[in-house]
C-alpha positions as CSV (number, residue, x, y, z in Angstrom):
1,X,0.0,0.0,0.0
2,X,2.7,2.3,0.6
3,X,4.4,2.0,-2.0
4,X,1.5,2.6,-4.2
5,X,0.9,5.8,-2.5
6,X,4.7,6.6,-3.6
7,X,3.9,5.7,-6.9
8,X,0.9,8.2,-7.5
9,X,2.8,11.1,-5.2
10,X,5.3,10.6,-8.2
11,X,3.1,10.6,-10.8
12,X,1.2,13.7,-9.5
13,X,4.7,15.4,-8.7
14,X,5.5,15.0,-12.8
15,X,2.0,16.0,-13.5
16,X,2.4,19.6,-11.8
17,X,6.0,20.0,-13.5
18,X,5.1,19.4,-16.8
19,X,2.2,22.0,-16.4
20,X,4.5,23.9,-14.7
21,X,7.1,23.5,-17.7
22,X,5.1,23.1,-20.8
23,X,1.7,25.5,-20.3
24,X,-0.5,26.0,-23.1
25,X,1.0,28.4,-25.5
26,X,-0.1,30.6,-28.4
27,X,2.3,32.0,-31.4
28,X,0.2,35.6,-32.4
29,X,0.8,36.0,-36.2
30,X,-0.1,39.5,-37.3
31,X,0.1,40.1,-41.7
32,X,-1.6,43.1,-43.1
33,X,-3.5,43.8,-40.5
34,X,-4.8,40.2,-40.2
35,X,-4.1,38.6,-36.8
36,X,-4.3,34.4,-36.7
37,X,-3.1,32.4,-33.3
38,X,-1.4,29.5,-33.6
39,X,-1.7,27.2,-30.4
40,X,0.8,24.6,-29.2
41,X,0.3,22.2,-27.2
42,X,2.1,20.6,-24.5
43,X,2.4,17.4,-26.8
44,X,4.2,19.3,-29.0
45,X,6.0,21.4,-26.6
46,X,7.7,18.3,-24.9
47,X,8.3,17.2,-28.1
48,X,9.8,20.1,-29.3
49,X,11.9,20.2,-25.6
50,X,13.1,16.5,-26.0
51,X,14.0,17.4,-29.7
52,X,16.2,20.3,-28.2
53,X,17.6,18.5,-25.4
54,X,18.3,15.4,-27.5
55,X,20.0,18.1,-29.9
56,X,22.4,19.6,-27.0
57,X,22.9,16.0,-25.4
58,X,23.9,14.7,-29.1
59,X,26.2,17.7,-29.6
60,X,27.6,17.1,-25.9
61,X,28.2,13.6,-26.8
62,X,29.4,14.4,-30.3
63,X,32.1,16.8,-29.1
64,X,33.2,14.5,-26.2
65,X,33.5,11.6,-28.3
66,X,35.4,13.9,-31.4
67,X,37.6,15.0,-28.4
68,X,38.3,11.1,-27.3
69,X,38.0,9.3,-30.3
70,X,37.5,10.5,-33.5
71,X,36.8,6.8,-34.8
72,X,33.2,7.2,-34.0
73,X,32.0,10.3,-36.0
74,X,31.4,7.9,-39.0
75,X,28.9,6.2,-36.8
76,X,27.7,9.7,-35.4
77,X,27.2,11.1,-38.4
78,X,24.8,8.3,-39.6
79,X,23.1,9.4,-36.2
80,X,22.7,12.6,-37.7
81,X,21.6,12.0,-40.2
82,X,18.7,10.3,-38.9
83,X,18.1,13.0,-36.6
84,X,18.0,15.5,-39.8
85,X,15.0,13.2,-40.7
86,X,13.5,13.4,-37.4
87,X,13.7,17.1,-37.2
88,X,12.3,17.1,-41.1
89,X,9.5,15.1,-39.8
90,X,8.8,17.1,-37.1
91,X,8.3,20.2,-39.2
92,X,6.1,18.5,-41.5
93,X,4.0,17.5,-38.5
94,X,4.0,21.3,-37.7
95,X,2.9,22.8,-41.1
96,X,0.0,20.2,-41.4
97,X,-0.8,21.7,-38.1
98,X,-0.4,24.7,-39.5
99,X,-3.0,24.1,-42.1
100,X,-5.2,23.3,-40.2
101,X,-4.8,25.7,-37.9
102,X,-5.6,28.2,-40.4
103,X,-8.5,25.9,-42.0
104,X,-10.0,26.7,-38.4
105,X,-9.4,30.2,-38.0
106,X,-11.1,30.7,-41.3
107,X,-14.4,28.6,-40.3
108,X,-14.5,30.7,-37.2
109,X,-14.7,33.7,-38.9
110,X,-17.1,32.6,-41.7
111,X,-19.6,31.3,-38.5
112,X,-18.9,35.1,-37.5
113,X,-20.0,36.6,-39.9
114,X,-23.1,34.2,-40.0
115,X,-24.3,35.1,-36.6
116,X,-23.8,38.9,-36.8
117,X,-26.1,38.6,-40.2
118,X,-28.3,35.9,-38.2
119,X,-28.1,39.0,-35.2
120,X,-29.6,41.8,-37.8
121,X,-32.1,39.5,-39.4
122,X,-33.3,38.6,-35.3
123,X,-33.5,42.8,-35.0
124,X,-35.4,43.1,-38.6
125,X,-37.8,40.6,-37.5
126,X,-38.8,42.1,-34.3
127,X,-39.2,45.2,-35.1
128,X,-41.7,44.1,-38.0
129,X,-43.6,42.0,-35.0
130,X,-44.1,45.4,-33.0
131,X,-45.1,46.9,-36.1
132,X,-47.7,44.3,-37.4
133,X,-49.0,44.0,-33.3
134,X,-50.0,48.1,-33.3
135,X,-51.6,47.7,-36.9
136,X,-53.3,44.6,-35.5
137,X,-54.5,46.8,-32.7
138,X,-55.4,49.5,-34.5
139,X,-57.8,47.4,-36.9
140,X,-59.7,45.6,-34.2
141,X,-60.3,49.2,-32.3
142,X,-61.5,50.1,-35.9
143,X,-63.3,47.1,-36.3
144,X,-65.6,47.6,-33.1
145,X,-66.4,51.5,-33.8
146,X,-67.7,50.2,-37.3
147,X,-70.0,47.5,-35.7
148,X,-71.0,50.4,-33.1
149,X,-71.6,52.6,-36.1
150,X,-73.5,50.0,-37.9
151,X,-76.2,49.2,-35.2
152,X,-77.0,52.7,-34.7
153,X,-77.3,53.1,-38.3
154,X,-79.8,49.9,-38.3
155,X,-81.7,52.0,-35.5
156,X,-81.8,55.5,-37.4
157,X,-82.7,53.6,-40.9
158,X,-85.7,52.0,-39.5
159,X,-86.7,55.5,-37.9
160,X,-86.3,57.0,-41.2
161,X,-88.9,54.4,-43.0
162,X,-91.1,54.7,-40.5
163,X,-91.3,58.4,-40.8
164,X,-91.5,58.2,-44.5
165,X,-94.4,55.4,-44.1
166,X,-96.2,58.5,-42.2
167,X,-95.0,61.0,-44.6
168,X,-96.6,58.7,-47.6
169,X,-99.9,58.2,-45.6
170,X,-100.4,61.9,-44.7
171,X,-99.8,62.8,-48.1
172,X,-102.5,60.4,-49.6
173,X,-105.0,62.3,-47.1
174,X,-104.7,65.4,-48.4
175,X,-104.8,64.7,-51.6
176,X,-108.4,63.1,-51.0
177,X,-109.1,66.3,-48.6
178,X,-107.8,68.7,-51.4
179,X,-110.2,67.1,-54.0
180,X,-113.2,67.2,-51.8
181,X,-112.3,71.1,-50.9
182,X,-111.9,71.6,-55.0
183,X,-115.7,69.8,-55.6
184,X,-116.8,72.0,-52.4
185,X,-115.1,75.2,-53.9
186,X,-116.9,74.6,-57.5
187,X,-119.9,73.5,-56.1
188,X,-120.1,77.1,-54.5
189,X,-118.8,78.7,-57.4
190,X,-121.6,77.6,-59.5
191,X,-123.9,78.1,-57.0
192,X,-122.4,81.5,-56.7
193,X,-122.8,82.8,-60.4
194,X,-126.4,81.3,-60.9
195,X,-127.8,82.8,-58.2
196,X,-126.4,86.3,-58.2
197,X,-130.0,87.9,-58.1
198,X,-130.7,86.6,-54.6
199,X,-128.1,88.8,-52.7
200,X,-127.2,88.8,-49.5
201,X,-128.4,85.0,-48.8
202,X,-126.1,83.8,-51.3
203,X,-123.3,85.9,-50.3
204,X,-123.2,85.1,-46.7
205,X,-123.1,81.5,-48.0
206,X,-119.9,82.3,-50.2
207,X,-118.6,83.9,-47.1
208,X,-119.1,80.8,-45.3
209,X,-117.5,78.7,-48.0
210,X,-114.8,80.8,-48.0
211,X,-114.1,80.7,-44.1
212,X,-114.3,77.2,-44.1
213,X,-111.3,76.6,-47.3
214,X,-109.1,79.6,-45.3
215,X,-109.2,77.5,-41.9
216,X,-109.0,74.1,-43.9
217,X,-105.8,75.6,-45.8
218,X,-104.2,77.1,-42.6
219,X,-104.3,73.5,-41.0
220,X,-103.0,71.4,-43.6
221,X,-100.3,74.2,-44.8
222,X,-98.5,73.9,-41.5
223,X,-98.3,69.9,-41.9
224,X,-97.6,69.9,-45.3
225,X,-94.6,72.5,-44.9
226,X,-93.6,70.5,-41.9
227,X,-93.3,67.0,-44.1
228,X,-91.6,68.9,-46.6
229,X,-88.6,70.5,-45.1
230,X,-88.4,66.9,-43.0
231,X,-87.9,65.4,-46.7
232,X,-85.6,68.3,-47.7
233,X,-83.2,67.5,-44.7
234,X,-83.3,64.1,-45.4
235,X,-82.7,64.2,-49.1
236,X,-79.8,66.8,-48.2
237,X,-78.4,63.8,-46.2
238,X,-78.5,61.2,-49.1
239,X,-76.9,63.8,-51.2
240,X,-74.1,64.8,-48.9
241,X,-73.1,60.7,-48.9
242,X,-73.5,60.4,-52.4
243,X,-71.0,63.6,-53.1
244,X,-68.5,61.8,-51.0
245,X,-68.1,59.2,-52.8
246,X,-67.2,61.1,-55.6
247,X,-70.3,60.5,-57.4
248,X,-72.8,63.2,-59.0
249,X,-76.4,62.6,-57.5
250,X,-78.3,64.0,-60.7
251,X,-76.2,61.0,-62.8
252,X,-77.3,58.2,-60.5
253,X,-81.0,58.7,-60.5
254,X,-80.7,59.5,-64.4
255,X,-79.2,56.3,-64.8
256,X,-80.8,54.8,-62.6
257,X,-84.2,56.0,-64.4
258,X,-86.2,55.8,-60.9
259,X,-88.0,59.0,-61.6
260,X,-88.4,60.9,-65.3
261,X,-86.8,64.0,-63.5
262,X,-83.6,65.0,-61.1
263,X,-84.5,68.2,-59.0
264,X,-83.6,70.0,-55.8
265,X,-83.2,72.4,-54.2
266,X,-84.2,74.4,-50.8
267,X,-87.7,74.4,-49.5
268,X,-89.5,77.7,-50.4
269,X,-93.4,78.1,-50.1
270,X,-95.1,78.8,-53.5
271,X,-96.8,82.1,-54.3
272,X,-100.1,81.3,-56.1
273,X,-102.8,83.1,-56.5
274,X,-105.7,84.1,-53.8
275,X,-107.4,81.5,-54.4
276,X,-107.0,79.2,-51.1
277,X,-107.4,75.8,-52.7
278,X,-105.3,77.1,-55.4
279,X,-102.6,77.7,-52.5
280,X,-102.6,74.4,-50.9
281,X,-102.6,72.5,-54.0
282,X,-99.2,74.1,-54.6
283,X,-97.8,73.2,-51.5
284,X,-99.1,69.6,-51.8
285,X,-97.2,69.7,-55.6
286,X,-93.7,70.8,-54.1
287,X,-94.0,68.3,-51.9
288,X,-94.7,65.7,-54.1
289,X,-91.8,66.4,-55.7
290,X,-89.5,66.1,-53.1
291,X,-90.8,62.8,-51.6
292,X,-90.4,61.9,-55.4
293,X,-86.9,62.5,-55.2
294,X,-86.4,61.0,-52.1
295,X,-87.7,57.4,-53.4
296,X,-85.0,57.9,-56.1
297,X,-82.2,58.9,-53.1
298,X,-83.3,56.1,-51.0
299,X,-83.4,53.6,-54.2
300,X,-79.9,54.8,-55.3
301,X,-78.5,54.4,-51.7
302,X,-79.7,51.2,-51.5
303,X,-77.8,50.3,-54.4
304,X,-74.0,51.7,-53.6
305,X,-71.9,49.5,-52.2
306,X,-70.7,51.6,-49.0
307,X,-69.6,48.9,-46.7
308,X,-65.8,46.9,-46.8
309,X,-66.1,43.3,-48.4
310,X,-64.2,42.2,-45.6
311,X,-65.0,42.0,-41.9
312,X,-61.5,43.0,-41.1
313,X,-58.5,44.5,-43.1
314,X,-55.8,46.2,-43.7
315,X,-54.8,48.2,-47.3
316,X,-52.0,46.5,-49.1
317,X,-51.6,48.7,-51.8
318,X,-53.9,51.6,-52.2
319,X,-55.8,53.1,-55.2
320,X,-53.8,55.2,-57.9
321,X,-50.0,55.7,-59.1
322,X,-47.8,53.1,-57.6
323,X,-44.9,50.7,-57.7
324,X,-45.6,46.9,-59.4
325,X,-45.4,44.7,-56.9
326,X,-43.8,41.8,-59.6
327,X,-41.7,44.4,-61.5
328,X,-40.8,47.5,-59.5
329,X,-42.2,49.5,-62.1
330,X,-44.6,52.7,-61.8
331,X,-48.1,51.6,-62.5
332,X,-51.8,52.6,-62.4
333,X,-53.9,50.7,-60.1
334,X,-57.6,50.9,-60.4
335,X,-58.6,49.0,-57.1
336,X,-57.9,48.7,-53.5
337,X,-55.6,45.9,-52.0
338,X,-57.1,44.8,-48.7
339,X,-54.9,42.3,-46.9
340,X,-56.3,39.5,-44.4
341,X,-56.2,36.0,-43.5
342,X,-56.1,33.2,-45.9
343,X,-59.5,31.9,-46.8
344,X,-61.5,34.9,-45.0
345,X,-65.0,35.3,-45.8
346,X,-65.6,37.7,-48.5
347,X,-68.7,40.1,-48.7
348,X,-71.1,42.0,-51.1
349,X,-71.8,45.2,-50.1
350,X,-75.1,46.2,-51.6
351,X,-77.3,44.1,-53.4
352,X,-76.9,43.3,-57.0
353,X,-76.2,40.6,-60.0
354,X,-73.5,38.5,-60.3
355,X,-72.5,39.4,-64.3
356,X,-69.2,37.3,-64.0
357,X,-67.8,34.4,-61.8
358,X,-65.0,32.6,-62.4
359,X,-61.5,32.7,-64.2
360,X,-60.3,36.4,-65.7
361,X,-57.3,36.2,-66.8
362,X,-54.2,38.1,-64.3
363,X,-57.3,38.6,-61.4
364,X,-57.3,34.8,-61.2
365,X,-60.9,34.0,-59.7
366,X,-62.4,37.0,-59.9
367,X,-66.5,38.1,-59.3
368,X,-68.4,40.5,-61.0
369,X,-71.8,42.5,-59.3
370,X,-74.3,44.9,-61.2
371,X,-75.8,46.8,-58.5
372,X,-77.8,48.6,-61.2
373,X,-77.8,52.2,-61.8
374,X,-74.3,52.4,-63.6
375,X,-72.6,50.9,-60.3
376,X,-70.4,47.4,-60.5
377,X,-68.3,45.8,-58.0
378,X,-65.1,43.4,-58.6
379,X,-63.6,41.1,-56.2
380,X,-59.9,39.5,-57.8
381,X,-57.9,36.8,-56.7
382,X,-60.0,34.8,-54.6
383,X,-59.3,31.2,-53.1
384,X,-63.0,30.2,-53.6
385,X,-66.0,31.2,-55.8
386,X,-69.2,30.3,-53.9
387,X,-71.8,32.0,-56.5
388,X,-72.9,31.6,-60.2
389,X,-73.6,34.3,-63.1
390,X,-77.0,35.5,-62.7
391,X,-77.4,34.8,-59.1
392,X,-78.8,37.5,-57.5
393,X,-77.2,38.7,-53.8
394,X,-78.4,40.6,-51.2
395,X,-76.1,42.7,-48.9
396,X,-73.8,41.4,-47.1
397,X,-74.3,37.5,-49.0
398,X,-70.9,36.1,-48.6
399,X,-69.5,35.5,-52.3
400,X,-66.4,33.9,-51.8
401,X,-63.0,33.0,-49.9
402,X,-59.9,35.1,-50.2
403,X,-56.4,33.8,-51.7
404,X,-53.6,34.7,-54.4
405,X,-54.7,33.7,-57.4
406,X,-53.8,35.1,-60.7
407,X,-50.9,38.0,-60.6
408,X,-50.3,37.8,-56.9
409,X,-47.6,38.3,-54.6
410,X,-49.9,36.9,-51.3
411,X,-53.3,36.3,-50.0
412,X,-55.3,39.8,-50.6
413,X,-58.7,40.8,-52.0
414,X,-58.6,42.9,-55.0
415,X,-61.4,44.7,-54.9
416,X,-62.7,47.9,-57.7
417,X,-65.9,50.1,-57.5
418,X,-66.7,51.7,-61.3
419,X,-69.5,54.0,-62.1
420,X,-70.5,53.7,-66.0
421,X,-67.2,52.0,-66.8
422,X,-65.1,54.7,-65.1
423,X,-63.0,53.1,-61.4
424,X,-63.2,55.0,-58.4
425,X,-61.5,54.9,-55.3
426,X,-63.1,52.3,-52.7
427,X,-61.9,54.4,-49.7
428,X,-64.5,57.6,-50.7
429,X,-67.3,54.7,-50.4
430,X,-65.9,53.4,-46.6
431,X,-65.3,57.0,-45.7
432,X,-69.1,57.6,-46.8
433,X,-70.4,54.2,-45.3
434,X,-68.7,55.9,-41.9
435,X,-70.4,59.0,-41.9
436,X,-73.2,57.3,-42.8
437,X,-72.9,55.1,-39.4
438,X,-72.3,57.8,-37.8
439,X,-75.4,59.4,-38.3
């Protein structure tokens, strides 16, 4: 046992000297401003060590020997010759080394370079998240005011019918009072001119008649006037959304050919003569007219697509000049790109016709609507076509998926609005559809 614990104090002795002697060492190489390390070990170092001692102990014993007896250097210099090829050997061993050495240094700095562009690409991508997180925010805070909007819209919409229901029925009544009040009116006239010769009778009836049309007229003026400016504000309204579109209102209804006539214009009372039927058969007229007009705003606005295809989005590429997304180039773009996940449902926003479904050439699967007067909708690119030519859709039918079909760069909806033939800019109808919500 003990002398088993002499054997490993030995070893462990020798273990600490050669670290002590032969520690890890590096040769710097600096060329052109290029610094490389080349490490030896303490393999090679003890090699290198025994090399140099056997050296000085061969040159010790060389000397001594050529001092005693210079019969040996024959057999030396066989010796050393074979230690040339030894120390040949040796600096083989270290230029393979050496190769290497350098085939390492040069991966290291290649897998440099890799993580610094891996580091900037890491950055790139981040940044890109924080950006697509806001706009993600920003289009469901959107996304909620428009449903908000949209309900009180429903609300106001079926206040507005309701009032025009009334409007409609009041109007009906006095035309049937103003024709009774004409007969009564003739009726007294006639009455009036065949019996001249009786006097004062028949003139206190005239006076009677007379008092009774003035009071009839006051009551019914006040109502009448009262429905009219109601219809004038109201067909103000439809207007003001129309003209934000960037449509003209008197083109609609002409195309539309609703009503023989287009006019406008503020509420003024008419002028007529004394006569007091006379009077409120003009105010009855005017408004006639403008309820007349009104059917034709409230037909046209239920025909314009206001409302996003798309329950939520984001614009891709917007409507007008702009770079080609394929070649770079400056291009005219007569739609709206409208960005949103794969396969989401896809809307029409008034109702309409389907005129085209399937295959058009660059749009890939594209639909066609006719909403009628001169108005026509386009949806490009879609995944999935879930209607047929001639089908007719109501608002808000969902028409198909979106995808990239045709010239595409990703999944978006391409979607045009064109009045007559002529594209418009998508973003006046959604601005419109707002303030119409609003309201």
């Amino acid at each position: 046992m003990q002398g088993a614990e002499n054997s490993i104090d030995i070893l462990s002795w020798l273990e600490r000297t050669r670290n002590r002697l032969f520690p890890e060492r590096q040769i710097v190489l600096r060329t052109e401003g290029r610094v490389s390390f080349m490490s030896l070990s303490r393999n090679l170092q003890m090699t290198m060590a025994g090399f140099i001692l056997l050296l000085g102990g061969w040159g010790t014993f060389t000397s001594v020997n050529y001092v005693l007896n210079e019969n040996v250097m024959a057999s030396k210099d066989s010796q050393v010759a074979n230690a040339r090829l030894a120390y040949r050997s040796l600096l083989s061993e270290m230029q393979v080394y050496q190769e290497k050495y350098t085939a390492i240094t040069a991966k290291l700095e290649d897998n440099h370079s890799m993580m610094l562009g891996l580091v900037e690409q890491n950055a790139s991508l981040q940044q890109n998240l924080k950006t697509v997180t806001a706009q993600l925010k920003n289009t469901e805070q959107e996304r909620e005011t428009v449903l908000t909007v949209r309900e009180n819209l429903k609300v106001e919409l079926s206040s507005v019918e309701n009032d025009l229901r009334a409007l409609t029925g009041a109007n009906s009544s006095l035309k049937g009072n103003l024709d009774s009040v004409e007969k009564e009116l003739q009726t007294a006239l006639s009455e009036r001119n065949e019996s001249l010769f009786e006097g004062t009778r028949m003139r206190r009836q005239i006076k009677e008649l007379d008092s009774r049309l003035v009071e009839l007229e006051e009551s019914e003026k006040d109502a009448v006037q009262q429905l009219a400016a109601r219809t004038v504000q109201f067909n103000d309204n439809m207007l003001g959304v129309i003209e934000m579109t960037g449509l003209n209102p008197d083109k609609l209804l002409i195309t539309n050919g609703s009503i023989s006539k287009a006019q406008g214009g503020p509420f003024i009372a008419a002028k007529p003569d004394s006569i007091s039927a006379s009077k409120l058969k003009a105010s009855l007229s005017d408004l006639d007219q403008h309820l007349l007009r009104s059917e034709g705003l409230q037909e046209i606005m239920g025909r314009m697509p206001l409302a996003p295809p798309l329950t939520s989005y984001r614009v891709t590429s917007p409507y007008g000049k702009r770079r080609d997304p394929i070649n770079n180039k400056w291009s005219a773009h007569y739609g709206l790109d409208m960005g949103s996940p794969f396969k989401s449902p896809v809307y029409v926003a008034a109702p309409g016709i389907v005129t085209f479904a399937g295959w058009k050439g660059k749009y890939g699967k594209m639909i066609e609507i006719d909403h009628g007067a001169g108005l026509v909708t386009r949806f490009g690119h879609l995944n999935k076509i879930l209607v047929k030519k001639g089908q007719q859709v109501n608002f808000r039918d969902k028409v198909g998926l979106l995808g990239s079909t045709g010239r595409s760069t990703g999944a978006h909806l391409h979607y045009e609005i064109s009045f007559r033939g002529s594209n418009i800019n998508p973003l006046k109808f959604f601005k419109a559809g707002r303030y119409v919500f609003q309201e």
